[in-house]
N, C-alpha and C positions, 0 to 999 in steps of 0.2 A: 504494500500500500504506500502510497504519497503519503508519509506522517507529515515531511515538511513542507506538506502542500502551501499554507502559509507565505513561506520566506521565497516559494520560486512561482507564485499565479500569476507576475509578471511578466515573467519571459517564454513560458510553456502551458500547457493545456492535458493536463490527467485526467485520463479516462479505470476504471479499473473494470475487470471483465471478469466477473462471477461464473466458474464451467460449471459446475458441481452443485447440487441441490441437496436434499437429505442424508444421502449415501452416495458411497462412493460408485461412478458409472449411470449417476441418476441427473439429467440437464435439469439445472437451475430455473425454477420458476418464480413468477415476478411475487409471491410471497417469500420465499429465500433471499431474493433480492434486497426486498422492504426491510426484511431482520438484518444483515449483512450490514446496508447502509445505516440503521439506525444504532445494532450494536458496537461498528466503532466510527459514529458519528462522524460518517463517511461526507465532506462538505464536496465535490466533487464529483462529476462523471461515473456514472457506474451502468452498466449494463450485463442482459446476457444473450442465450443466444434467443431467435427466436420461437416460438413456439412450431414443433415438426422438424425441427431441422438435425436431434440431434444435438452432437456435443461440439460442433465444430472449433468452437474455442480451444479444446484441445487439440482436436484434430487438425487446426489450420495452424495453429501460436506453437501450443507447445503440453506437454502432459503435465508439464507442473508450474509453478508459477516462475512467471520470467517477467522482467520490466522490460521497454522496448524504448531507444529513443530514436524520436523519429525528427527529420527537420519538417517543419511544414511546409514551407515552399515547395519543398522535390516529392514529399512523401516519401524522402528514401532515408530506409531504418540503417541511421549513425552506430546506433550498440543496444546489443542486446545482451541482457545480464539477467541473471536468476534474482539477486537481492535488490529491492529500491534504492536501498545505502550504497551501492556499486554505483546509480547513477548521478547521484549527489554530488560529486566535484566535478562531473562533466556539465550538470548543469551552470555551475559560476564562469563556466568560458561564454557562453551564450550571450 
């Protein structure tokens, strides 16, 4: 998660992507969602996949949590790292 969503909302845009619903292999539905974002008062982008589709999040991102930074302009993914702390000093070049 973006803990120090905070200190970087001015130069970047988080989004976080819920695969996983009750159990594990089970796609996250928008009540998973709702507890997700309100248990760690989630300020910030959050979605999942949609309804039918599957787990794609995993299937397209990655099987476990991974942070992704992307520039906006190109859309082309700068680093991709498993912890959010990994991408905290990359974000002060920005």
């Amino acid at each position: 998660m973006a803990l120090k969503y905070p200190t970087y909302s001015d130069k970047v845009i988080f989004v976080e992507l819920l695969a996983e619903g009750g159990s594990h292999g089970v796609p996250a539905e928008p009540a998973h969602l709702d507890a997700w974002i309100g248990d760690r008062e989630i300020s910030f982008t959050s979605a999942i996949d949609p309804p039918g589709v599957g787990q794609r999040i995993i299937e397209e991102f990655a099987p476990r949590e991974n942070t992704f930074l992307v520039e906006l302009s190109t859309m082309k993914v700068v680093e991709r790292v498993e912890s959010p702390s990994e991408v905290y000093p990359l974000l002060g070049d920005l």
